[in-house]
N, C-alpha and C positions, 0 to 999 in steps of 0.2 A: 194542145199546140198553142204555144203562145202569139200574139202580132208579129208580124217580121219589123224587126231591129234594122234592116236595111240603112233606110235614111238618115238612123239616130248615127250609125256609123261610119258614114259618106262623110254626113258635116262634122264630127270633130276630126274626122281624118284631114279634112280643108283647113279646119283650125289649128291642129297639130303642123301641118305644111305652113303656116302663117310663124306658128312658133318658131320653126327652124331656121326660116330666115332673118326671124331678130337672134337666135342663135348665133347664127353668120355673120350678121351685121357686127352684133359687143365680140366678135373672137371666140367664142366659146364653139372651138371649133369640132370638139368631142361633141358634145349636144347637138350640133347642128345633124351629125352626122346619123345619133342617135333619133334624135327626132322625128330626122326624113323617113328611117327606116318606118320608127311607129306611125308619119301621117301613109305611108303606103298599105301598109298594111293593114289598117281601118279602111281603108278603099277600098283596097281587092278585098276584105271580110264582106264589105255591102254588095261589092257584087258577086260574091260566091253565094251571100245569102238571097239576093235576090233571083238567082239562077236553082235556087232551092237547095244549096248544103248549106250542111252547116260544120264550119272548120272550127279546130281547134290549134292551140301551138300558135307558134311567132313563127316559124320559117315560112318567106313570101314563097321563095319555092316550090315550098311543100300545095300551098294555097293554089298558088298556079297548076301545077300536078291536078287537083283536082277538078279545077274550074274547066281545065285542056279537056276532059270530057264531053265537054257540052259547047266550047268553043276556041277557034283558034288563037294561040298564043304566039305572037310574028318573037322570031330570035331578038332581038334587042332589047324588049318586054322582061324575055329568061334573064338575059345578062343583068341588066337592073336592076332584077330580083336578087341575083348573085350578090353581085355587090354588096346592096344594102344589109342583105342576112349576114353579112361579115361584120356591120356596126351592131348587131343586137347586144354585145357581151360586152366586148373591149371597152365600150368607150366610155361605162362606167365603172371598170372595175378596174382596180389597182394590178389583182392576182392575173390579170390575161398578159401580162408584162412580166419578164424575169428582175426590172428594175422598175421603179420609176411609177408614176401614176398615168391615167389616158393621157391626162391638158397635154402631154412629153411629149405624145405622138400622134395627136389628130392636126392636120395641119388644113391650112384653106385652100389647097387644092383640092384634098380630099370630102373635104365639107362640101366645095362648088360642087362637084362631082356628085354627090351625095343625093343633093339640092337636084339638081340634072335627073336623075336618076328615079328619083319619088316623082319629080314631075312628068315621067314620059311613065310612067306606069297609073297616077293619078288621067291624064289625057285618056291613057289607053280604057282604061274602066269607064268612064267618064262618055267613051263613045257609045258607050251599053246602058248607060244611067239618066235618069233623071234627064232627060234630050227629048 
């Protein structure tokens, strides 16, 4: 069994959330949104991992699902989750579009939102972490 990754995954998930918001800032409002998802999801990985699983896959969902075993996940946390697992795919690829490329359709509400979103899930982990 190898050391637990935990920590290694917390902070670039912080760093990843730092990313997104220069995303937000130059417009790159695909990225931002992608971003938020990846800084989330290196969060919840540290604290899945420090709770002793060990996840695999990008769905936060999925991650949540598992960690819900061992602790409570409040509804707004899920929605969050929702959300963001919609930016994994689109927002770099041309093909999740009948026309067009992402930049065409990630817009900055959706990005604030986004942004919003990694952060009430980064907070939520964060009350289990390293405190």
């Amino acid at each position: 069994m190898g050391m637990n990754r935990s920590k290694d995954w917390y902070e670039q998930g912080l760093r990843d959330f730092e990313r997104a918001k220069l995303d937000f800032e130059y417009n790159y409002y695909e990225w931002a949104c992608f971003t938020a998802q990846q800084s989330a999801e290196k969060v919840l990985k540290s604290l899945a991992l420090m709770l002793g699983f060990n996840v695999w896959g990008h769905s936060l969902n999925e991650i949540l699902n598992v960690v819900s075993s061992r602790i409570e996940i409040p509804c707004e946390i899920k929605e969050s989750a929702k959300l963001l697992d919609l930016y994994y795919i689109p927002t770099r690829y041309p093909n999740g579009f009948s026309i067009g490329k992402p930049a065409d359709y990630f817009t900055e509400k959706q990005a604030r939102e986004a942004l919003d979103a990694a952060s009430n899930i980064i907070r939520f982990c964060e009350s289990y972490l390293y405190r």
